[in-house]
N, C-alpha and C positions, 0 to 999 in steps of 0.2 A: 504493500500500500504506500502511496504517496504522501507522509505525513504532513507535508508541508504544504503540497495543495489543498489537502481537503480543509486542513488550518486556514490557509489563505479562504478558502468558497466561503469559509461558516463564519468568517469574525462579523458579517453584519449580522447573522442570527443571533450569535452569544451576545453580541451588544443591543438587541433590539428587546429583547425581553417581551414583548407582548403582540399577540397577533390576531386576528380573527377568524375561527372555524366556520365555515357555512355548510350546511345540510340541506340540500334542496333538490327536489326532484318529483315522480309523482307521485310520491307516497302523500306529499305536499296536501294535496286535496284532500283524499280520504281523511287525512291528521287526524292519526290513530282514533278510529270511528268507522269497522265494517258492519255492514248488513243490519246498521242502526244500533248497533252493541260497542260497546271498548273493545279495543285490541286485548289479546290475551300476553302479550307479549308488550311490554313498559317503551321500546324504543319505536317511533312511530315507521321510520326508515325500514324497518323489517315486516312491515305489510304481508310483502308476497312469500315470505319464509315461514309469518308465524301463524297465517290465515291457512285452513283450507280450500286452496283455490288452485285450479291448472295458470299453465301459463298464458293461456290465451287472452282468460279474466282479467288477470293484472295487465294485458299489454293492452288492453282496452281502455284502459285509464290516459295512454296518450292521447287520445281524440278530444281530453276534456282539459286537456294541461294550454292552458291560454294565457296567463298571467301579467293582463294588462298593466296592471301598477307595478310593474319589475324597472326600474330605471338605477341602472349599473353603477353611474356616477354618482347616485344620493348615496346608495349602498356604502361605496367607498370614502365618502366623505364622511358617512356616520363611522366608519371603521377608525379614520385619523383623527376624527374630533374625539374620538374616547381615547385617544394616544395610541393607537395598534399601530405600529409598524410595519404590517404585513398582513395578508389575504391569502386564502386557502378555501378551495371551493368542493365539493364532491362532483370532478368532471364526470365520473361512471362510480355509480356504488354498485352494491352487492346485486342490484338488479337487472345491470348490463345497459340501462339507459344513458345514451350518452349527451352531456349540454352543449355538444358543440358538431358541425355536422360531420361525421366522421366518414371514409371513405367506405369501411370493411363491415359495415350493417347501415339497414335501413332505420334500425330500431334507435332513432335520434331524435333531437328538437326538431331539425328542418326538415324530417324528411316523414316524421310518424305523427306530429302535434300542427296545430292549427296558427300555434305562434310563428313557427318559420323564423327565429333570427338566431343569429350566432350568440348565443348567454356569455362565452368563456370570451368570444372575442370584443364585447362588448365589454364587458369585466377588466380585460389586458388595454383596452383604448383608457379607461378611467386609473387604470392604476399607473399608468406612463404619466398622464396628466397630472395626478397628483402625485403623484413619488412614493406611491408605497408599493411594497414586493408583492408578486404575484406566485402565487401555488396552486398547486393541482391535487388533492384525493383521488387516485385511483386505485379502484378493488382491482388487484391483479389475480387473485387467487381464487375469491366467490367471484360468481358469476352467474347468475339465474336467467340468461335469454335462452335457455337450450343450445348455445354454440362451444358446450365441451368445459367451462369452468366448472370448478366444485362448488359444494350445496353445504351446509351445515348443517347434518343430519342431526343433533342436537335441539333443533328450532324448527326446521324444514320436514317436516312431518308428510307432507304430501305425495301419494305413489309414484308421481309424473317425477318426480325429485330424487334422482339418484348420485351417488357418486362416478365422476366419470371414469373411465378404461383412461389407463396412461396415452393409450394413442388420441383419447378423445382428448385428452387435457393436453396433450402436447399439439394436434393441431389450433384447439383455442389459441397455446400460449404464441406459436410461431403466425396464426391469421390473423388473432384480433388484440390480442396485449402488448404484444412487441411493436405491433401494426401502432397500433393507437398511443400508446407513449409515445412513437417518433411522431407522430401526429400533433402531440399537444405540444414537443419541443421547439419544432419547426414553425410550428403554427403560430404560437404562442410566446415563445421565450421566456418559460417561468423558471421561479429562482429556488423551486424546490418541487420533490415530488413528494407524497404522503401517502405509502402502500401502509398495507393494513393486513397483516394475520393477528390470532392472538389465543390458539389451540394449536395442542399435536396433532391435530387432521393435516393441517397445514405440509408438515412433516415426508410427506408423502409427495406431493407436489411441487411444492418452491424448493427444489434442492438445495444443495449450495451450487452445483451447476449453474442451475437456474438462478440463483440469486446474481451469479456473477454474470452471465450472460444480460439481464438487466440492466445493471449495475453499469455495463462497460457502455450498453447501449445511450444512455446519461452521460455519460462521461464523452460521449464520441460527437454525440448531436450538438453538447452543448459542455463548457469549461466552468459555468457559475452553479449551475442546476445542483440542490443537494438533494439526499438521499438520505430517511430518515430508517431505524432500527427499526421497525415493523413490516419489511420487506422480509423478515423470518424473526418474529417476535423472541420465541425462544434458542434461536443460533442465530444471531445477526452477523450478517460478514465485516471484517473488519475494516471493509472498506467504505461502510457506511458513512456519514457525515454527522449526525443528529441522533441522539436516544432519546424516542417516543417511548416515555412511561406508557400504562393502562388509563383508560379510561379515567378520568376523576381519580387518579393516585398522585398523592402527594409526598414525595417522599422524605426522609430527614434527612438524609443527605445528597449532595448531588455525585456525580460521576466523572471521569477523565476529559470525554466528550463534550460536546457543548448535549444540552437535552430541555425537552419542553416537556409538561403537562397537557393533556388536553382536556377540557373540562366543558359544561353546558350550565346554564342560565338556571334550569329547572331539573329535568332530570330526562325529558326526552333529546335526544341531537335533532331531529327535524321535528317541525313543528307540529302539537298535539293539541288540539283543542280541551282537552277534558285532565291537560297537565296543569295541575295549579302551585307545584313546589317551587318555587319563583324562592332563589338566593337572595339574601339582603346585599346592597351596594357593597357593604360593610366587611361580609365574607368575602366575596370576591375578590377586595380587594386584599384582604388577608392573605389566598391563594395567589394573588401574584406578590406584594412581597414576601410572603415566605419561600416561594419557588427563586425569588432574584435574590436571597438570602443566603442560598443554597448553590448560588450559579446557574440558575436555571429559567429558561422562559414557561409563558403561559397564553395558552391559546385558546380562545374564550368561544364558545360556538352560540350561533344565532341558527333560530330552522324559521325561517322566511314561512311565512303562511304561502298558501298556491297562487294565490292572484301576486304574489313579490314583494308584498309589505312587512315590514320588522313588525313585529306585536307593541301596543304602547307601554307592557312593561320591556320590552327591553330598549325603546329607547332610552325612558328614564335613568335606566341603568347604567349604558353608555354615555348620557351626558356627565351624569354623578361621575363616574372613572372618568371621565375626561379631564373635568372639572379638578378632583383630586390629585392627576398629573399633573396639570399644566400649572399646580403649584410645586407640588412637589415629587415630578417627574425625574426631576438628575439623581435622588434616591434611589431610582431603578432604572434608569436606560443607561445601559454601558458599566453599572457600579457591578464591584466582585463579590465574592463570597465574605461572608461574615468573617473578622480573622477572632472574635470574641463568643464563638460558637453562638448557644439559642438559649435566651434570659427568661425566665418565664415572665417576663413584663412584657413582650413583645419582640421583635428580630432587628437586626443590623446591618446594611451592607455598608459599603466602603469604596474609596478609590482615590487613589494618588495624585494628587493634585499638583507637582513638584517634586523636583528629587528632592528626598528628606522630608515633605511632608505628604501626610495625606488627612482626609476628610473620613471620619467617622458618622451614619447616618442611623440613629435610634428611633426607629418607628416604635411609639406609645403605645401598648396593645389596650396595658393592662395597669395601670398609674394611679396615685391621684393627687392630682394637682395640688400646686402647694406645700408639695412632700420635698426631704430628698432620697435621690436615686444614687446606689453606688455601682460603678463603673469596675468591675475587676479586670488584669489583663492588659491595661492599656500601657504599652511598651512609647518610650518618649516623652514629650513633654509638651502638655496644652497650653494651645493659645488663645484659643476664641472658641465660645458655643452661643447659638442662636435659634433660635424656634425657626423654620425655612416658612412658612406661611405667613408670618406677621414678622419675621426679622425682629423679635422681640430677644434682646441679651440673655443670655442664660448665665448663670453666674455658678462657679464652680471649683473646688477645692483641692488637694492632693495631702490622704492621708497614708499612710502604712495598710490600708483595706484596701486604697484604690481611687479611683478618682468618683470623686462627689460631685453632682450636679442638684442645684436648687431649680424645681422642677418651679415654673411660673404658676401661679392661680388662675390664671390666665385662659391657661391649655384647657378648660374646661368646654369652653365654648367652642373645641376644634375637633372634627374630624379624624382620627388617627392622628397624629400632629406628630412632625417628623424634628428631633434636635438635632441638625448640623455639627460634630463636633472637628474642628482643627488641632493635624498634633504634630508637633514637627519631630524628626525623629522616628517613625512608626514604617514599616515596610505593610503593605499590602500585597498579597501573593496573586498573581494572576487566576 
């Protein structure tokens, strides 16, 4: 492996910290609600796996997929006003439908739905314009149109629903996955790709063969494109770029590579009517600094109702996190691992501000105001602390315990309230 390239493709990802997941497709409509019942199955996206239904049923659903209020550029603008850095779309999930017109099936937006326009290239026009990075989701491994992907017998209950013969899965992988990745490279120019296994079925299929033959195809098409650990969830090749935790797993520490979470709003990834777990601003924000805590980003997923519109809670959502970055956003874009490990008051990251100094950042979880706070660990010598929201002084001492901070009465009226600390002297580890 190229350690230095892949370093060089990922440092805007380790420095970007926050990105947007999007789930949309036609499950969209239905949003988890068949035959006038709730889905039996919690993820709306799993329709056609968790219902029983052949496949002809579910591909019926393109005739109805229309989504007038789909408009690419608001999308993307609500992604950068919440601070996301980056964009990630489900080009083809587990059901073989693809948002963009693909060459090696009909089973597409412009060639099977009534809308007729490019989703992914409309999406790549908006995210040029505005500067934020482009991704793609694609299910390499499921694949439910009947052209040879696996099924996950697990959920996919339906007789029409089998596992495929190696020759069936290996013409899928050489006519329509390898087909369609060069497809969204070429087409597209995104700056990651996001495969998904995350069972030993998988095992049988995405060899490491196969994982490398992928892998190279990326690397061939395109020099920036990364390549995240769920290309073989449990044997990732070492050639990857990114380690994709699970679902909604947060972990206490981070890892060698740079790596994301990826996480959801409520609890379905595409959008579900009859889901009302709707996360506080408050949590969210917890999960991404604790994840930039740890060295790690967080990738927030929105499931767009059918017709293209975000739900009105999750805009609110987005604006609150905007809002909370765009005060105190240099706490987590680009800052490192905590070098003071994890306080049960709340988390720390850090970053070098000068040779011989750097910046200390204590996000407040758990406080109370008007108190003081002792600091253990801190190697060097303080010079300035300040509240980053109101630049209100923090005043602060050094005894044989550690360093003292007199916490303002202040902070009571703030949001997670972040204390800036300066120390000159102190190394921060990359």
């Amino acid at each position: 492996m190229d350690t230095d390239s892949s370093s060089a493709r990922s440092r805007w990802f380790a420095a970007a910290r926050f990105g947007m997941f999007i789930h949309w497709g036609l499950y969209s409509n239905p949003a988890g609600v068949w035959k006038a019942r709730k889905m039996k199955h919690p993820y709306a996206e799993w329709l056609q796996g968790a219902e029983p239904m052949p496949r002809a049923e579910y591909q019926r659903l393109a005739a109805d997929f229309h989504p007038t209020a789909f408009d690419a550029e608001q999308w993307i603008q609500d992604a950068q006003s919440a601070g996301m850095r980056y964009f990630v779309i489900t080009a083809k999930h587990h059901d073989g439908f693809a948002l963009w017109p693909t060459r090696v099936s009909r089973y597409n937006v412009m060639d099977a739905t009534p809308f007729k326009r490019d989703i992914l290239g409309e999406l790549a026009a908006a995210c040029r314009k505005l500067d934020v990075k482009l991704g793609f989701y694609y299910s390499h491994w499921q694949d439910w149109e009947g052209t040879g992907g696996d099924v996950c017998k697990t959920y996919v209950q339906h007789d029409e629903y089998v596992h495929p013969t190696e020759e069936e899965f290996s013409r899928y992988w050489k006519n329509k996955c390898l087909v369609q990745v060069r497809e969204l490279i070429d087409a597209y120019d995104p700056c990651l790709f996001w495969f998904d296994t995350w069972d030993k079925e998988s095992f049988r299929y995405v060899t490491p063969e196969r994982q490398d033959e992928l892998i190279s195809l990326v690397r061939d098409r395109s020099s920036k494109c990364l390549v995240n650990s769920r290309i073989q969830y449990l044997a990732p090749s070492e050639r990857v770029d990114y380690i994709s935790m699970m679902d909604n797993e947060f972990p206490d520490k981070g890892v060698d590579k740079p790596w994301e979470t990826s996480g959801t709003f409520n609890h379905s990834w595409a959008y579900h009517r009859l889901d009302f777990a709707w996360k506080s601003t408050e949590e969210l924000l917890k999960n991404l600094i604790g994840n930039a805590a740890n060295g790690g980003n967080y990738q927030l997923n929105v499931g767009p109702m059918g017709d293209g519109r975000f739900q009105a809670a999750v805009i609110k959502r987005l604006r609150e996190l905007g809002t909370w970055l765009g005060i105190n956003g240099e706490s987590v874009y680009g800052a490192e691992c905590s070098p003071l490990g994890k306080p049960a008051w709340g988390r720390i990251t850090a970053r070098t501000l000068s040779e011989g100094r750097a910046r200390l950042y204590l996000h407040l979880w758990s406080v109370t105001p008007g108190t003081a706070l002792c600091l253990d660990g801190v190697t060097g010598k303080p010079v300035g602390a300040k509240v980053l929201e109101t630049g209100q002084p923090v005043t602060f001492a050094i005894s044989d315990a550690g360093l003292w901070l007199q916490l303002p009465g202040e902070l009571r009226g703030l949001q997670l309230p972040v204390i800036a600390v300066d120390v000159d002297g102190m190394g921060i580890r990359a």
